[in-house]
N, C-alpha and C positions, 0 to 999 in steps of 0.2 A: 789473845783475849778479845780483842777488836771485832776478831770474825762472830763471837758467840754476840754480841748484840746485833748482828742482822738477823740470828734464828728468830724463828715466830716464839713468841712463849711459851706456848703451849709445848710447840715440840720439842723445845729447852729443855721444858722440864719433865717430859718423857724422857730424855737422854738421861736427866740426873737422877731421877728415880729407876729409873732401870740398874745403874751404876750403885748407886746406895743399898738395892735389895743385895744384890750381890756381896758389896763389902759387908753387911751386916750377917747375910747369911753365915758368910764365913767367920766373923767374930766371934757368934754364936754359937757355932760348928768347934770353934777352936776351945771356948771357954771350955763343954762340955765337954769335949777331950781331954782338958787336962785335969777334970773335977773326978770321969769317969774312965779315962782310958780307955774310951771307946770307939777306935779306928774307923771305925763304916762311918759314925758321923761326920768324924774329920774329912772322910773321904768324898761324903755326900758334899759337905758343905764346900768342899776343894772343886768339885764336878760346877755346883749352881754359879759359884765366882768365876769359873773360867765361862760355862753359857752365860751368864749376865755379860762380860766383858763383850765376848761376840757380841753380844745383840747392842750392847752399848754404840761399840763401833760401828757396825753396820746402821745404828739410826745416825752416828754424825755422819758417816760417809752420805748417806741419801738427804742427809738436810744439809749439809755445807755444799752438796752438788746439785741442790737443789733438783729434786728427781720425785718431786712431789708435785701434787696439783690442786688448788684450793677451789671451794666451790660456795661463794655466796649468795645469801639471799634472806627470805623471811619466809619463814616455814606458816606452810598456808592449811598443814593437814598431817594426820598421823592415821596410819593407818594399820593394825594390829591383825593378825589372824591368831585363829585357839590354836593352842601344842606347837606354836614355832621361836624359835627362839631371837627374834629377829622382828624388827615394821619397818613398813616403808612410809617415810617421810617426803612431801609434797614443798617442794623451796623453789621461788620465784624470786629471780632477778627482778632491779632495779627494769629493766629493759622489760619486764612481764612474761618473759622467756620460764617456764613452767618443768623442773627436773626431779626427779625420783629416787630418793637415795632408802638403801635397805644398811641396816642401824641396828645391834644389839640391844637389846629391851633395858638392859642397863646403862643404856645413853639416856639421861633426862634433857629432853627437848620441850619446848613450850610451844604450843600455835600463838602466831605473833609476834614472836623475836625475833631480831636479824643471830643469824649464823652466818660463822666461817668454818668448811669443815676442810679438813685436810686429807688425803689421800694419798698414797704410793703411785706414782704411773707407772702405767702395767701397759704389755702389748697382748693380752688374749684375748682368745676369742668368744663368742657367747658359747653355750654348752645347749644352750635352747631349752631346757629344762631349768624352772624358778629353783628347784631345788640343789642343782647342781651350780648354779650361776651362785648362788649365797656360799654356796660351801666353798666355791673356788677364790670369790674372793674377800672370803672374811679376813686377810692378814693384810689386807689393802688398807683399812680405813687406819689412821692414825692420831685422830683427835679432833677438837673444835673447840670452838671460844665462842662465846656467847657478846653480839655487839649490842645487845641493849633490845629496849623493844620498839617495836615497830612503830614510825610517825610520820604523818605524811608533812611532804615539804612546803605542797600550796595551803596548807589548812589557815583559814584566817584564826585568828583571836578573837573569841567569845566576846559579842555587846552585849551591853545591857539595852533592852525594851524601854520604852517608857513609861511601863508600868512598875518596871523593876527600879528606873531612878528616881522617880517618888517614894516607896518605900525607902530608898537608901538615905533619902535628904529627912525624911521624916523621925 
């Protein structure tokens, strides 16, 4: 139990909800069989619990062996094309180091926020084609946590004017 609080949260709770659709499925799958005696459901529902289990397992094997790779920063820009199902996102390190991640349109990102996104390490190669490159690795990405919005660190604290402490004593 020790080992599940060094996972990220995030990927915690991808494990547990992956694991949950599954038991559920099957609960559901089972009620309805015995309401209706309907075999293929049961058998449907028998199919989705054992693939939820795989995938269950295979996300702790890669997050207990850590064989992920994080990428932060503060997303500086969104960049969307018509008819794709995908944008690419603009995130700058700390260091001002400038990296490009392509993101399901169903990710809500903010320009501004710091991000942490998480990733599969992967050994491929590019395919050289944008289209091919998204398709290859859309099973790659694996979540992100949102660290707040972006503040810079030397920013002084607001004075007031001297016209402004007159008004205030007045």
């Amino acid at each position: 139990m020790k080992e599940f609080k060094n996972f990220p949260r995030v990927l915690l709770q991808k494990v547990i909800l992956t694991a949950l659709i599954g038991i559920a499925c099957f609960i559901i799958g089972g009620a309805y069989y015995i309401f209706t005696k309907d075999s293929i459901m049961l058998y449907l529902s028998i199919a989705v619990l054992c693939f939820s289990g795989i995938r269950t397992v295979s996300l702790y094997y890669l997050i207990s062996k850590q064989k992920y790779e994080t990428v932060e920063g503060t997303c500086v820009g969104i960049g969307a094309k018509p008819l794709k199902k995908y944008y690419t996102v603009k995130i700058m390190d700390d260091a001002g180091t400038e990296s490009s991640l392509r993101l399901g349109k169903q990710t809500k990102i903010k320009i501004g926020f710091r991000y942490r996104f998480y990733f599969k390490k992967s050994e491929r190669i590019s395919a050289g084609s944008e289209y091919f490159d998204t398709v290859l690795s859309s099973d790659q990405f694996l979540g992100f946590e949102e660290l707040g919005e972006f503040m810079e660190q030397n920013k002084e604290p607001k004075t007031l004017k001297s016209n402004d402490k007159k008004e205030v004593e007045s």
